[in-house]
C-alpha positions, 0 to 999 in steps of 0.5 A: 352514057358512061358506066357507073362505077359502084364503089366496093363498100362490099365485095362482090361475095358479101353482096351474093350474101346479103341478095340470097339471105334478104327476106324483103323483096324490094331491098332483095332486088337491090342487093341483086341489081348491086352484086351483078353491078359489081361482078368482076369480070364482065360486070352488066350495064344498068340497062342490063341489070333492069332487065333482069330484076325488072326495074327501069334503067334510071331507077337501077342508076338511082341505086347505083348513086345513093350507094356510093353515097350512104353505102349499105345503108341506102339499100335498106331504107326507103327511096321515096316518101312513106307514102301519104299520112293515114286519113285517121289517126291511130286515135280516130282509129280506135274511136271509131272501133268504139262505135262501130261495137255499137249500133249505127247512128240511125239504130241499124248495122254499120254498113260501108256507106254509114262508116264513110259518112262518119269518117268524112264528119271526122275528118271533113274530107268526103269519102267513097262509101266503097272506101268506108266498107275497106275501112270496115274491113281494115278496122276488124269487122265483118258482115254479122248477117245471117245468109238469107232464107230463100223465098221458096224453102220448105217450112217447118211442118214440111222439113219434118214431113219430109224426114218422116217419110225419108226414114232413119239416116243410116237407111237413106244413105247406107248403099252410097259409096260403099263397095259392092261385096266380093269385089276386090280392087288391086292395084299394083 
């Protein structure tokens, strides 16, 4: 296969440039496939460049020709699509963090599989429970339930029995890590 040839739309030091100062990682690979792409002497093949910035040949090919086309500009856009619409919209979205300030449809707390039923009503597409708790999440809630009691903790009337019989706090723990008097510990 031919060697593409990558148009000087930039010199070799202004891609360096753009590789060590670019803050996003995808359009940072990039940058480093087209400046060792470009290098003048002994420039590498597309195969070689994937290897290095961990990319397939034909995606580094792909690189190489909208580059030639558009220019820098095609380094920093998006190759592909924006990835599938958002099950909500962002109107949904807020509707949503409206009932989910208040109680569940049933009277009780809003839970994964409760929030899934609702957006699937909403929507008419069925959804996972797990996926209704990732929304939970993604929309700013958290778990609002205190941590269980254990079934075999000590009642009131015992926690106090117990702190009487311990004593005063500073008497309990007073001969815990403090070192022992005289011993002195050098180190050098």
């Amino acid at each position: 296969m031919p060697r593409l040839k990558v148009m000087p739309h930039l010199t070799y030091a202004e891609l360096g440039q753009r590789f060590r100062r670019c803050r996003d990682g995808r359009q940072k690979v990039r940058w480093q496939a087209l400046w060792l792409l470009s290098r003048p002497q002994a420039p590498y093949s597309a195969a070689e460049v994937a290897t290095v910035v961990g990319r397939t040949a034909d995606g580094i090919r792909k690189l190489i020709k909208r580059y030639n086309a558009d220019g820098p500009g095609a380094v920093e856009r998006n190759s592909g699509g924006q990835g599938r619409a958002p099950r909500l919209s962002a109107a949904q979205q807020e509707q949503l963090k409206g009932e989910l300030l208040g109680r569940a449809p049933d009277g009780g707390l809003w839970t994964g599989a409760k929030l899934a039923q609702r957006i699937a009503a909403l929507t008419g597409q069925p959804m996972h429970k797990a996926t209704g708790w990732e929304w939970l999440r993604k929309l700013g809630f958290t778990p609002q339930r205190p941590r269980p009691r254990h079934r075999q903790a000590a009642s009131a009337e015992e926690q106090a029995v117990w702190k009487k019989k311990a004593g005063p706090a500073s008497a309990a723990g007073a001969g815990r890590g403090a070192p022992t008097a005289g011993r002195v510990v050098v180190r050098g």
